[in-house]
N, C-alpha and C positions, 0 to 999 in steps of 0.2 A: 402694632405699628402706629406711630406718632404721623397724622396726617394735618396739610397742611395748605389751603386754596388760598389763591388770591386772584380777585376781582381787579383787573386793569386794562386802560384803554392800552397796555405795550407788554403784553405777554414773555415778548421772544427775549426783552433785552433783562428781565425781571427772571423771569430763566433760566438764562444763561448763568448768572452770578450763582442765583442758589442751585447750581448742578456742578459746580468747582469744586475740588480740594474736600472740607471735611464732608460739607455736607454732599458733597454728591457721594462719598464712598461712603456715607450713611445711609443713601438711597441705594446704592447698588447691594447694599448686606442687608436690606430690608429694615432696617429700625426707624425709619422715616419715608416720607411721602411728601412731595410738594409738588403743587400742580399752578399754573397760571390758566386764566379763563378770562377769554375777551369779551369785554364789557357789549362791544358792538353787535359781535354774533347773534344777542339775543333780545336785538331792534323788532318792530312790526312794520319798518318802512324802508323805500328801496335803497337811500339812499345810506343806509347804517347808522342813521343819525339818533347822538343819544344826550344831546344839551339842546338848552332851550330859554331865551331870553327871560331875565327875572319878573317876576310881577312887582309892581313899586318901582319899575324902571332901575336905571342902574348899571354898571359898566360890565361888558364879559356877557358869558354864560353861565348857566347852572347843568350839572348833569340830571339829564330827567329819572325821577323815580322807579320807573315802570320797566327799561331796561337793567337797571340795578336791581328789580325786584327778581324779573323774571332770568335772571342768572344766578340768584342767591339761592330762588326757589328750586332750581333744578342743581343744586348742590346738595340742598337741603333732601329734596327727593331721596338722592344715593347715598347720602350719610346710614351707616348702620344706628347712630345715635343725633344727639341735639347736638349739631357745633354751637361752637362760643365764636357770636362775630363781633369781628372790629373793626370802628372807622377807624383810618389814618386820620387827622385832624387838627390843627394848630388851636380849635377850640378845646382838644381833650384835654385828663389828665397825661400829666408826664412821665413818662417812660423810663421805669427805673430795675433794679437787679431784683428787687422784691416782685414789681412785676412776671419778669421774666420766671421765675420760679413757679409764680403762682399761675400762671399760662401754662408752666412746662408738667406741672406736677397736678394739677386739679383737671384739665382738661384734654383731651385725645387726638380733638379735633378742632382746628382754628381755621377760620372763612374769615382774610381779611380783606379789608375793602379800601381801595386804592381813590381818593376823590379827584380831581383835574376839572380846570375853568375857574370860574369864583366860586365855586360852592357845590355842595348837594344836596337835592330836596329832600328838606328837614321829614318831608313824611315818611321817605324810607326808613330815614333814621330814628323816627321814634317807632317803626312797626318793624323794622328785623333787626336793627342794632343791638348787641347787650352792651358794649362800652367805647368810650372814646380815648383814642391815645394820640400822646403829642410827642416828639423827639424834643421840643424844647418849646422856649418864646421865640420863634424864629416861623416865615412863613417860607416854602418849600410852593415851585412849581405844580407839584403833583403827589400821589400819596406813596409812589413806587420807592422811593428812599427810602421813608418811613416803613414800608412794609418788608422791603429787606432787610433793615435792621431789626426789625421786632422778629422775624420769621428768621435768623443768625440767631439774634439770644436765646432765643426759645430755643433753637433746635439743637443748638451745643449741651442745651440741661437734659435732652432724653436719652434715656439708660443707653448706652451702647453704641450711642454716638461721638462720645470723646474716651479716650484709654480707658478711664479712672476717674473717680470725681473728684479728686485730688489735681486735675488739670483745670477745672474753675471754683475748687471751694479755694484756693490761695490767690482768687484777684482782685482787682481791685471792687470795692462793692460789696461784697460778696457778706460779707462781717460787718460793713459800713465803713472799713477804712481805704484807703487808696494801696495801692500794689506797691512794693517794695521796689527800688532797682533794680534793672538782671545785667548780668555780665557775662560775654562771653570771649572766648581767644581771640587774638593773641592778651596776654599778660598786661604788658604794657603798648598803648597804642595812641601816636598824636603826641607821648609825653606824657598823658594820661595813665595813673596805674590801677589794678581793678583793685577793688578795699582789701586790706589785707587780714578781715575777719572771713573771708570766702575762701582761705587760701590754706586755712589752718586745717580743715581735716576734721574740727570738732562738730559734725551737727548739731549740739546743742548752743554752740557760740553761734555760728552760721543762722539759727531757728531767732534765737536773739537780738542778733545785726536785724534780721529783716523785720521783726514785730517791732522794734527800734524806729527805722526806716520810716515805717508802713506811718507810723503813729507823727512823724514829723513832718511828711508827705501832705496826710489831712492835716493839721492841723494848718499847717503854710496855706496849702492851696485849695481846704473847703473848709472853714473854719465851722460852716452851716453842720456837716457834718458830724465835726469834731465834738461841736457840742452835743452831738446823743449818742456819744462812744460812754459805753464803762468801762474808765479804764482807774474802778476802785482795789484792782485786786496789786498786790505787795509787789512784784513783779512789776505791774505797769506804774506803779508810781516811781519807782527806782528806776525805769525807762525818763518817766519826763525829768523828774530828777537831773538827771544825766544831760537830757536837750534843754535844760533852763541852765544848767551850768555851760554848754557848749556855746549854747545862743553868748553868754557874755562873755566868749573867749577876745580877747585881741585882736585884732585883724593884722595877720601880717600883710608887709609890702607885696608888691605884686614880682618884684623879683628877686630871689633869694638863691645868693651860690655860696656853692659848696666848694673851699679850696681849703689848698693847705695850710695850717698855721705856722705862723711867721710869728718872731721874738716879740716884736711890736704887740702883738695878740697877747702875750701873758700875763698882764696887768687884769685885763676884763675877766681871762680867761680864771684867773685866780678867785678874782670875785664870783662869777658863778658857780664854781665848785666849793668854794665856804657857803653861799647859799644852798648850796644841794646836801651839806654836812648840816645845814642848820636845818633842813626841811626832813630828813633823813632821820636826825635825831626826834625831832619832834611827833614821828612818827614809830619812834620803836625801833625803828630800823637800826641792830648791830654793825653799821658798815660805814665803812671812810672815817670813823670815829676814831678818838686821842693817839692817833701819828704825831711822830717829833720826826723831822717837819708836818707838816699835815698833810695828808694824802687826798688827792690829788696835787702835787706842788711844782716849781719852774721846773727843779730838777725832772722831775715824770717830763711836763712837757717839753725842755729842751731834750730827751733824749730819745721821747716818740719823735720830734720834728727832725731829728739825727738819723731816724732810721725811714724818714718818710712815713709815716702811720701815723700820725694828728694831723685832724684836718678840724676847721670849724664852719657854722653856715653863719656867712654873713647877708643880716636884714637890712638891707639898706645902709649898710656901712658904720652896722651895729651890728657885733657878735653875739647872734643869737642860741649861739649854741656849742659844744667843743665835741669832738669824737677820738678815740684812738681805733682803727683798724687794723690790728696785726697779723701777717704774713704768719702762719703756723709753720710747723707746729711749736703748741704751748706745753711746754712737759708737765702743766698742771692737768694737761686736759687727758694725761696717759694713764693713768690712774684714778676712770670713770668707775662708780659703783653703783648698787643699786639700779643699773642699765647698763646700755652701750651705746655706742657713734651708731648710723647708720652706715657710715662708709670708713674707709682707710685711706679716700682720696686726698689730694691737700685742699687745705680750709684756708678762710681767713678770718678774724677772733673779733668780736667789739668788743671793747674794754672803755675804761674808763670816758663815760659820757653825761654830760647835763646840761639842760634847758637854761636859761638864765631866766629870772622868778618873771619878770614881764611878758615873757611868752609862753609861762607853760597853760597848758590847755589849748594852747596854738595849733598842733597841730606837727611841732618840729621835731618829736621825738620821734615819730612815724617816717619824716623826711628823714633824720638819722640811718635807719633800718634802708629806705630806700638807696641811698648814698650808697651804703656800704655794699649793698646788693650791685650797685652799678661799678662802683671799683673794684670789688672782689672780679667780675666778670675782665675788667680789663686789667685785671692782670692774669686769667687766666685761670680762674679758679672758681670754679661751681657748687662750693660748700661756705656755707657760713654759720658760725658755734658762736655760742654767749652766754654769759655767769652771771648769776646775779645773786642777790644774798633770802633765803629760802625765807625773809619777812617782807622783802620788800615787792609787796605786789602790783603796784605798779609797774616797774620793769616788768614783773614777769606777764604783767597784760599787753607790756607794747609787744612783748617776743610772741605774744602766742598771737594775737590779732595780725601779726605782721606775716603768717605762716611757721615760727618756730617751733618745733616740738620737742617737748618734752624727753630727754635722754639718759638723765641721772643724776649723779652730784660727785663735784669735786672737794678739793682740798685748797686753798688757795693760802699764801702767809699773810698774816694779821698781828697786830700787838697782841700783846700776852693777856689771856683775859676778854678776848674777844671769841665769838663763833668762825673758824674759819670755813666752814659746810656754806658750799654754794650748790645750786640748780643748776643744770646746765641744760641747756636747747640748740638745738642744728638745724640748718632749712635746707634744702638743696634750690640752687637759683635756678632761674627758667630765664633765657634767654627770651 
């Protein structure tokens, strides 16, 4: 059993904390031990006095040596072994997750020592102190803050105190990077949606997202850190990769809606989807390629706008994007193979969609998926299915991050001379 003293002039309220929640049901299964001991108890004078005006003048008190000695000594008596003691102290070193390990794993038993007033005499501290610790650059009333932090970190690392070491080898520290975001229900909340890589089902996208996260976290907000990460291995460079590419995405406007498109719209709308043929090709992608007319064209869009199903998001009164949503069923989607739907409920389809070249990397092909997730819902329908051409993986990374999964492959018509074999993915929405 992992034991644990602490020397303070306020026993009860130092205590209290560490006899809550984890660690007190650590204490009542026996894998830990924490005890407070009051400094005053073990005075030689009536009135329990245990500071005492500095030598060299000076403001405050000091706490005297001699009742800090003769409470450490009578700890030290009942120890089975050597404790490891520590001042609390804004002169120590600083208190970090290496620490805490190294407390929780090299030694059995900790005596730490609480100081209060201006100080305490240095001779205790060079004759029973082993080390000094600091919670920061910051000066603290007293050492009882500090000693329930340090006496929390530690006591979460010993064995059988937390589930699984799996509940703090993944925080923040721990590796030297900072923790990942956590999310939890509802779905969507405030407006706010949770990232739609937590949503898919894949743990190893999920394991991804968050080494992602973790690594963009430090770098933002402890760069100290950042810099004694290795992150030479193929994997973490294809991470920062990704966050040097995001960093110089666009910035869209702060208000972006999603309505339906209107005639006015098909001049722009024409333009991005020749851009996404042009991006498309250059990428290998068999798809939207040599239509007479060219596919996507007015015709598609005035007869999605005919049936309600094209909508675009306008940024700032620039069409930043075009969608088709359609109402199923699609009699291409009836003749799934190499799988099946998950349900036989009604769906509604996304079809024909593109970023306009200024915003991709924005962020709005993700808004897309979103959209569509919130009309589908108002109109009544809790499934949503979508195709896309089995090279072009970008789609198929917005469907799967977005919660899509994977379902089969259809048939869809194409000019002659093309692959018509598409992917197809379904989600079920979550109100």
């Amino acid at each position: 059993m992992y034991r644990i003293d602490i020397m303070t002039l306020f026993p009860d309220t130092v205590g209290d904390v560490l006899s809550e929640s984890i660690l007190g049901r650590a204490q009542e299964r026996d894998f830990l031990r924490i005890e407070t001991h009051q400094i005053r108890d073990y005075t030689t004078n009536k009135q329990n006095q245990v500071d005492d005006y500095p030598y060299g003048g000076g403001h405050g008190a000091i706490l005297q040596a001699d009742p800090l000695f003769r409470c450490w000594e009578h700890l030290r008596a009942q120890a089975e072994g050597k404790p490891h003691t520590v001042f609390l102290s804004p002169c120590g070193r600083t208190f970090t997750q290496a620490d805490a390990k190294r407390l929780a794993w090299e030694h059995d038993h900790l005596i730490l020592v609480c100081g209060h007033y201006e100080g305490v005499d240095q001779r205790f501290i060079d004759s029973c102190v082993d080390e000094e610790i600091s919670l920061g650059d910051f000066v603290l009333t007293g050492g009882e803050i500090a000693a329930m932090a340090v006496a929390d970190a530690v006591s979460r690392l010993v064995p059988g105190v937390l589930a699984d070491p799996s509940c703090f080898e993944n925080e923040s520290h721990w590796d030297g990077l900072l923790e990942y975001p956590q999310y939890s229900r509802p779905e969507v909340w405030h407006g706010m949606a949770v990232p739609g890589e937590l949503l898919t089902g894949d743990h190893a996208a999920v394991e991804r997202w968050r080494r992602k996260m973790s690594i963009a976290r430090t770098r933002a907000r402890r760069p100290d850190l950042f810099e004694t990460l290795d992150l030479s291995s193929k994997e973490d460079q294809k991470l920062l990769a990704e966050l040097d590419r995001e960093a110089s995405r666009p910035l869209l406007p702060e208000e972006i809606i999603c309505r339906p498109a209107v005639e006015a719209d098909i001049p722009a709308m024409e333009a991005i989807a020749e851009a996404a043929r042009e991006y498309l090709h250059a990428h290998g992608v068999d798809q939207w390629q040599d239509s007479v007319p060219p596919y996507p064209s007015r015709a598609h869009f005035l007869a999605d706008m005919a049936r309600g199903e094209c909508f675009v998001l306008d940024c700032g009164g620039e069409i930043g994007a075009f969608f088709t949503l359609a109402a199923g069923p699609d009699p291409n989607y009836a003749a799934i193979t190499d799988g099946k739907w998950a349900s036989d409920e009604p769906y509604a389809a996304l079809h024909r969609c593109a970023v306009a070249p200024q915003w991709r990397g924005a962020g709005l092909s993700d808004r897309i998926v979103k959209e569509c997730e919130r009309l589908a819902l108002e109109w009544g329908v809790c499934w949503l299915r979508g195709d896309t051409h089995k090279k072009n993986k970008a789609m198929q990374g917005l469907l799967r991050r977005n919660g899509l999964q994977y379902r089969g492959n259809v048939l869809v018509e194409v000019p002659e001379g093309h692959d018509p074999r598409r992917v197809a993915y379904e989600k079920r929405i979550r109100k």
